[in-house]
N, C-alpha and C positions, 0 to 999 in steps of 0.2 A: 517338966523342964523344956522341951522341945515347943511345948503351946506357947512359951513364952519364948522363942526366937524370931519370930516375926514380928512381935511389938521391940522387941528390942531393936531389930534390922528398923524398925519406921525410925526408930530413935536414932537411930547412928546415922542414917539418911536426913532427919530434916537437921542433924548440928550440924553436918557437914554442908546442908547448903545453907542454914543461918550462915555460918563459917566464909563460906564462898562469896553470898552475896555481902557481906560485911566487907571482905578483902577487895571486893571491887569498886565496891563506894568510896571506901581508901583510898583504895591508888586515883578512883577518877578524880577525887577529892585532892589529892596532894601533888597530880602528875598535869587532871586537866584544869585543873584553876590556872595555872599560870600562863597558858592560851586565850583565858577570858576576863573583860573589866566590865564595870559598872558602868553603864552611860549616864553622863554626869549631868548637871540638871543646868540649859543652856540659855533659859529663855530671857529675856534682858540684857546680855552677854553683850558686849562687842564682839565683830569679827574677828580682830587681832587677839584679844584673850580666846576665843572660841579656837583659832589657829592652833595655837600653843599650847593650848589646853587638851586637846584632841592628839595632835604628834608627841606629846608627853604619854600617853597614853595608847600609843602604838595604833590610832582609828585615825581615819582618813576623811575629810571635810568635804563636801559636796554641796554646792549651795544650788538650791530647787527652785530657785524662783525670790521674789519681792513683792512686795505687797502693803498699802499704806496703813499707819497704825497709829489710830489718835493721840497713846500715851508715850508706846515705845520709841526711843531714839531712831533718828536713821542708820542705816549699817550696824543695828541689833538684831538678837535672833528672836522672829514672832513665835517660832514654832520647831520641832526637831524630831525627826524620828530614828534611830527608837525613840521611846521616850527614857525620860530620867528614871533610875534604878535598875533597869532591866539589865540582865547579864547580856551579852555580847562578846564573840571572839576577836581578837587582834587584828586589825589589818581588814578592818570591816570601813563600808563607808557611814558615815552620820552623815543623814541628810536634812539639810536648815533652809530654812525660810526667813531673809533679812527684811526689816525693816525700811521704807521709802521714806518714813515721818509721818506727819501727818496730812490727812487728805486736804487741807487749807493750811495757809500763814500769813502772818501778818505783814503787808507790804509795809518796807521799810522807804527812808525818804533817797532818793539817789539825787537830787536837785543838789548839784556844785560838783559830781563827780565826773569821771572819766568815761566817756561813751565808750572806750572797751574796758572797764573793771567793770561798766553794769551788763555790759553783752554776758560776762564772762558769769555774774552773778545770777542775772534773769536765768540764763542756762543749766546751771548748776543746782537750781532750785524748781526745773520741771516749768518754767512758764514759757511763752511765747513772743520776742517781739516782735509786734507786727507789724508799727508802723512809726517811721522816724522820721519828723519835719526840722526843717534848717533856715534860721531865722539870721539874719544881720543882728550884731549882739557886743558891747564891750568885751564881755568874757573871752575867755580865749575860746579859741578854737577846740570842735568836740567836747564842750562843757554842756551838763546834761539843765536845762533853762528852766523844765518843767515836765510833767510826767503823768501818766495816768494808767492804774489805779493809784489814787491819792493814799500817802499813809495814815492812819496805820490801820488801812481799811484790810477784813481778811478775804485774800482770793486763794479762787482752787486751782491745783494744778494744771497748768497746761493753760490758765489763763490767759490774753493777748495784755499785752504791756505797748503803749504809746508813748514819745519818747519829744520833746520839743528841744531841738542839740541849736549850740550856737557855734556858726560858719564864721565868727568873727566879728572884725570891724566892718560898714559897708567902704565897700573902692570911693573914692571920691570919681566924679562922674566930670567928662571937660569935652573940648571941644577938639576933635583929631586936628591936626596940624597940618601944613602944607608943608612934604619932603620932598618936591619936587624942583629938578636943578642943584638941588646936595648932593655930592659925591659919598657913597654909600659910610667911611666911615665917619665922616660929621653928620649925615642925616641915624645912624645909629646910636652915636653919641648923645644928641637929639634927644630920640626916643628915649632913651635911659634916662635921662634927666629929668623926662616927663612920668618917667613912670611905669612905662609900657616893655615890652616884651615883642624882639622882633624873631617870628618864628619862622620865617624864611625870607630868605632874598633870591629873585627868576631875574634870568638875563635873556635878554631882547636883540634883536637885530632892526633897529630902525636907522634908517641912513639919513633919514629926515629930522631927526634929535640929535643934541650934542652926544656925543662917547662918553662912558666915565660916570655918568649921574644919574640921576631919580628919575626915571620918566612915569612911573605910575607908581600905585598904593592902596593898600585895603588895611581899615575902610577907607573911603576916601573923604578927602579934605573937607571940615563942614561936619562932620557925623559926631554923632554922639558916644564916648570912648568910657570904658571904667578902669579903670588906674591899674596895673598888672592885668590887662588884656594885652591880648596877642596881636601883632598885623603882621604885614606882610608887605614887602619893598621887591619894586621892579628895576634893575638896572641896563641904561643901554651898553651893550658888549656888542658893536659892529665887525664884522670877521674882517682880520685884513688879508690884504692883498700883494699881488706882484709889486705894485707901483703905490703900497702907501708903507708908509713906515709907521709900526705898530708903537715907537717908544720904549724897547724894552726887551730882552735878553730873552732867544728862545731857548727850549731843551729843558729838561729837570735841572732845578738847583738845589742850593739849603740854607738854611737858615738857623741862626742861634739866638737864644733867650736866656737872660739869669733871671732864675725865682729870688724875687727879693729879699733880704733876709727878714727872720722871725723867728717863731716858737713853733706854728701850726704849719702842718704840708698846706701847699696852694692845689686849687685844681684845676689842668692845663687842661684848655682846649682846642684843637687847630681843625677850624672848617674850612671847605671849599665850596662858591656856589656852582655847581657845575650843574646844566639838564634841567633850570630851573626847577632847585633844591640845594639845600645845605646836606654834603657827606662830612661825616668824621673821621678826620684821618689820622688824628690823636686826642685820646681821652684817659688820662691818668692823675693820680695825685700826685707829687711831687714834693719833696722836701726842702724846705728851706738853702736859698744860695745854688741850688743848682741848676748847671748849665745844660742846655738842652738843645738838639740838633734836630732840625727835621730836614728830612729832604721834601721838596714840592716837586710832581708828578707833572706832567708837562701838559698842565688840562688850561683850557680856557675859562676864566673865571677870577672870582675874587676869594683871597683867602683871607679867615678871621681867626685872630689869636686870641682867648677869651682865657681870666682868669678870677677862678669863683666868678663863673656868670657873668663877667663884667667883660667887655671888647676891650682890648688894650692896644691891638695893634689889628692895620685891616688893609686890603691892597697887594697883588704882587710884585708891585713896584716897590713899595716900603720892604716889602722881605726878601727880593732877591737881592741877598747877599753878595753870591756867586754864580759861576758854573760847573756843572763837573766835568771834569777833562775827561774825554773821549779817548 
């Protein structure tokens, strides 16, 4: 009886650890599964299902990089670690590798579109543009004329793209005019008639030219002009003196203007040419019917009252209204 208490004790020792280790595969079984999920199988995925898919599942999206993939989409997953089926605890990262597309595509045609929806595409699709030529052209302006690579040839990424844009109609081309002896706002008038664009007017002191008018011009008279080019008008401004009478009301004054009625705001301008240059000394939109005041600053010079772009009124003589009482 006694010989037999130590096989008995082996036997009560190994149920109790069969016992033990059973109770522990238990609890880790019913206590640690719910710490751990399956990594799901991600590969072809979209990002955004990939997202959702992964915060459903309490693991956290890390994307490792990109890389181009002949079949896969772009912004799909090529690759993912862990991989699919492995256990994994909660609140782990999954780390993914998306998709770029493929290493080539097929250039599409962009002849008749918009030189910035192709900036915007060429860019978006990994190419390069390198070089943009600007031709005289019916089409409108930044319409894309002609292009290279030609469709629907395939290029690789980061290819250069060549781009032939049309600048428009060509200016019609004349002969500059003689402004000289025109008091500035009939020789501006002038200009506008013709086409042109006057981007400054300098005042002169010759006492040997009449006061008031054109004494020089660029370009000058004779020269070859393209239609909305710029020039530039010289006016003689003589200083006066003790013993001459200048014509005309010194000190700051002001002036008033009604915007014409309409629908659209107008856009007011009021230059001065003071220091040989144009300052702005009001630049605003303005609404329909309203009245407007400015005061003129007590400079030497000529002021121009421009609406959209257009002179409407020019001279300090025409705008001084009044004085202001001192």
């Amino acid at each position: 009886m006694i010989k037999k208490l130590p096989r008995l004790l082996i036997y009560i020792v190994i149920f109790f650890v069969v016992m033990g280790g059973s109770a522990y595969l238990s609890l880790r079984f019913l206590f640690g599964s719910a710490d751990t999920v399956t990594a799901p199988d991600l590969v072809g995925k979209d990002v955004v299902y990939v997202l959702q898919t992964l915060s459903a599942m309490g693991l956290n999206t890390k994307v490792a990089g990109m890389r181009y993939h002949p079949t896969i989409p772009e912004n799909s997953v090529v690759s993912q670690d862990p991989e699919p089926g492995r256990e994994i605890k909660k609140d782990r990262d999954v780390r993914i590798i998306l998709s770029s597309g493929p290493e080539t595509l097929s250039m599409p045609s962009l002849v008749g579109s918009d030189l910035r929806r192709a900036r915007i595409w060429i860019e978006d699709n990994g190419l390069n543009l390198a070089w943009i030529t600007r031709v005289y052209d019916d089409a409108l302006p930044d319409t894309i004329l002609a292009q290279e690579p030609l469709p629907p040839d395939s290029v690789a990424r980061g290819a250069e793209v060549r781009l032939l844009v049309s600048q428009g109609k060509r200016p019609k081309a004349m002969i500059m005019p003689d402004f000289s002896g025109l008091n500035p706002e009939d020789a501006m008038l002038l200009a506008e008639r013709w086409g042109f664009k006057v981007n400054d007017v300098r005042a002169v002191n010759k006492v040997d030219q009449p006061p008031g008018v054109v004494v020089d011009q660029y370009p000058a008279m004779g020269y070859r002009i393209l239609e909305g080019q710029g020039i530039e008008l010289t006016v003689n401004r003589p200083k006066p003196n003790d013993n001459q009478s200048i014509g005309r009301s010194q000190g700051p004054g002001f002036v008033s203007f009604r915007v014409p009625p309409g629908f659209l705001k107008s856009h007011m301008e009021l230059k001065v040419s003071v220091g040989g240059g144009l300052q702005v000394l009001y630049d605003e939109y303005v609404s329909p019917g309203t009245r407007l005041w400015f005061l003129l600053p007590d400079k030497d010079g000529e002021f121009f009252l421009y609406r959209d772009g257009r002179i409407i009124k020019q001279s300090r003589e025409i705008f001084f209204y009044g004085r202001l009482k001192k």
